[in-house]
C-alpha positions as CSV (number, residue, x, y, z in Angstrom):
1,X,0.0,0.0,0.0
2,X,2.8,2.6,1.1
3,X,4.1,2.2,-2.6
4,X,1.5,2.3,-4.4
5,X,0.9,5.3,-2.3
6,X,4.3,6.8,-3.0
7,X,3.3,6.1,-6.7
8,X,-0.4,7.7,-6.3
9,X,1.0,11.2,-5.6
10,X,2.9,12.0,-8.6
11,X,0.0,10.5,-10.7
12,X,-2.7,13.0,-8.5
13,X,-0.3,15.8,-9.1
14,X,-0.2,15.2,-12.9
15,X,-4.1,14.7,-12.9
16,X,-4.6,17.5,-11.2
17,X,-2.4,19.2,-13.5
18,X,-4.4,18.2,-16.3
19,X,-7.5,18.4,-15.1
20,X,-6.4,22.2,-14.3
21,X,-5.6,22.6,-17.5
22,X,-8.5,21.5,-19.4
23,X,-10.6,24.0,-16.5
24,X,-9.1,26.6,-14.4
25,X,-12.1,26.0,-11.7
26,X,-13.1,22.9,-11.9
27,X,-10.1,20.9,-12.4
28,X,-8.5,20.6,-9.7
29,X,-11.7,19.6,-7.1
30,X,-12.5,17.3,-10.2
31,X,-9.3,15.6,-8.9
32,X,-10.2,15.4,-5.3
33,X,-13.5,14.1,-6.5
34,X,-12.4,11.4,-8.6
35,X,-9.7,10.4,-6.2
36,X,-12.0,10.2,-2.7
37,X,-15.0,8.9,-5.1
38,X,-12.3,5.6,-5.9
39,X,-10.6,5.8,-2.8
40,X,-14.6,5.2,-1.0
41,X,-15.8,2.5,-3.7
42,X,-12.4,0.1,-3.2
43,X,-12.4,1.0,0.6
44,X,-15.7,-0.6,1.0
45,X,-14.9,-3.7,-1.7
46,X,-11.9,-4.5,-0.1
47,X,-13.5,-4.7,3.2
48,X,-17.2,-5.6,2.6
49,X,-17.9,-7.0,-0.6
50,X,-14.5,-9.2,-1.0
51,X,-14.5,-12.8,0.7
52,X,-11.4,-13.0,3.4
53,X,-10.4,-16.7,1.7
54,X,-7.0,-17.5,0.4
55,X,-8.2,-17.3,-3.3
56,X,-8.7,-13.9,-3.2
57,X,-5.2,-12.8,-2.3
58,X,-4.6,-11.7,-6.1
59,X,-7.7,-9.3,-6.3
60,X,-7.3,-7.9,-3.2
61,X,-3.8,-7.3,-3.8
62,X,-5.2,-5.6,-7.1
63,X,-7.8,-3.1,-4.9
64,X,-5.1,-2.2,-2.6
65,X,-2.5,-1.5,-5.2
66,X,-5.5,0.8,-7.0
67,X,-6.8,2.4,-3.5
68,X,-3.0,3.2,-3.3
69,X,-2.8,4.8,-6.5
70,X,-6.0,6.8,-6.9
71,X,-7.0,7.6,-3.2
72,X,-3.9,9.7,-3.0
73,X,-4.5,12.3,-5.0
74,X,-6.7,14.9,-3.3
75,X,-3.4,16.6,-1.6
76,X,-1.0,16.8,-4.6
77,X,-3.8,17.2,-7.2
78,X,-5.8,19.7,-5.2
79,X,-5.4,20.9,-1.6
80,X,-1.6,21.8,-2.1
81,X,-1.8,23.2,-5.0
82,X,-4.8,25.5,-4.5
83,X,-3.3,26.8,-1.0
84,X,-0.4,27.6,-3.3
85,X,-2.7,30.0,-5.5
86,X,-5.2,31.2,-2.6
87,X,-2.3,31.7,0.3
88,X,0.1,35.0,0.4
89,X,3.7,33.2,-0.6
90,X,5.2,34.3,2.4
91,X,2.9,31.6,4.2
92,X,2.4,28.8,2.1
93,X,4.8,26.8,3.5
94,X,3.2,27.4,7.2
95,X,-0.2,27.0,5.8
96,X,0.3,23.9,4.2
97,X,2.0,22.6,7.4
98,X,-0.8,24.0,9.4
99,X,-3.3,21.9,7.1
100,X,-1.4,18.7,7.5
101,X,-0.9,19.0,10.9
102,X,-5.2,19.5,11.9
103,X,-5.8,16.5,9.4
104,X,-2.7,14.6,10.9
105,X,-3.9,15.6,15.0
106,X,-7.4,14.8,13.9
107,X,-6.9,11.4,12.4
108,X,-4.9,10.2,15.4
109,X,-6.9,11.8,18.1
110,X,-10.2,10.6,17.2
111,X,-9.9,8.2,14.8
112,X,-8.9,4.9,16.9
113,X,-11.6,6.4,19.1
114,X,-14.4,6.7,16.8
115,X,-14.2,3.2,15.5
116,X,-13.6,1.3,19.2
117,X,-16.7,3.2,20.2
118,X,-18.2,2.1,16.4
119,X,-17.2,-1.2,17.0
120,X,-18.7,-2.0,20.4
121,X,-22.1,-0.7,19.2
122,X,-21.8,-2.7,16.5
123,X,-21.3,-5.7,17.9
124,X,-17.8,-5.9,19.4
125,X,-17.3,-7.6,22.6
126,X,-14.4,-8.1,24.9
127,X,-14.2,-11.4,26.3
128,X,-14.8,-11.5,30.3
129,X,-11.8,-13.1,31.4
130,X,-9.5,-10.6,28.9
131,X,-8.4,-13.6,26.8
132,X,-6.4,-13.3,23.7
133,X,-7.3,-13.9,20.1
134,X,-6.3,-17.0,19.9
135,X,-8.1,-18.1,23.2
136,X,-11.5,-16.9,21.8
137,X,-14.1,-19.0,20.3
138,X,-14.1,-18.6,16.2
139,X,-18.3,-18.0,16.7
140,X,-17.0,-14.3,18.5
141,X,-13.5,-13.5,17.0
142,X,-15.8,-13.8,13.8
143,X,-18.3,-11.4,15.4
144,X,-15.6,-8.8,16.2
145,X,-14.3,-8.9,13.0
146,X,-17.4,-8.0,11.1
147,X,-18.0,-5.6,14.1
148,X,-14.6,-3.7,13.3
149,X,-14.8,-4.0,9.8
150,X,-18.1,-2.1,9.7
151,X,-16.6,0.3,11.9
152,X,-13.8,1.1,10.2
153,X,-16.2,2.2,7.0
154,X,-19.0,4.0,9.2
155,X,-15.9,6.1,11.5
156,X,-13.5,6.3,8.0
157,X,-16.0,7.1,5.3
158,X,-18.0,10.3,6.0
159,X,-15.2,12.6,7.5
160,X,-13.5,11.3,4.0
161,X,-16.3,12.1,1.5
């Protein structure tokens, strides 16, 4: 994922490029549109719609190699280059740190929080006696699974889209 990631950003930056190009206006949130619109549709393949069976390695290898090389494009193919434009030059560099560091801070404060909170309403239960994984019965490490996985897409998709 982290190359396919390191990959993404040069592709968002030339799509948003493009995209700029071809409108002045539009291109650029075009970019940030197409990239959170794919980044939201193989988020919720890879983790709801694919089976978690060995035969599905390749194809899910496939999503996260895509996810990795189209959900990455909103910062380099819009929100960087737009600060760029809107912000005074003497304070783009500070501005664009400031913006990374809010959506940095606010991924790691709430985020774990927001989905163990998620997961528990959904279904999530610690065992009594504090057990480990491997200690639990298949019937609830099979429960908590689903329970996290629908967490993680109700806490990661809405502040996303």
């Amino acid at each position: 994922l982290n190359f396919s990631c390191a990959l993404g950003g040069p592709i968002g930056g030339w799509v948003g490029d493009r995209l700029s190009t071809w409108s002045r206006f539009h291109g650029r949130p075009l970019t940030a549109q197409l990239s959170v619109t794919a980044g939201i549709v193989l988020f919720i393949v890879i983790l709801l719609a694919l089976p978690r069976e060995w035969q599905t390695l390749p194809v899910m290898a496939t999503l996260i190699t895509m996810f990795g090389l189209t959900a990455s494009w909103a910062g380099v193919g819009c929100n960087s280059p737009l600060l760029l434009e809107l912000v005074d030059e003497r304070s783009t560099a500070r501005v664009i740190a400031l913006l990374n560091a809010i959506s940095g801070a606010a991924s790691a404060m709430f985020g774990g929080p927001v989905v163990g909170l998620l997961a528990e309403v959904m279904g999530y239960v610690v065992p009594a006696d504090n057990s480990t994984v491997e200690l639990m019965p298949q019937e609830d490490r099979e429960r908590n699974s689903a329970a996290l996985t629908k967490a993680l897409v109700a806490g990661t998709i809405p502040p996303w889209g």
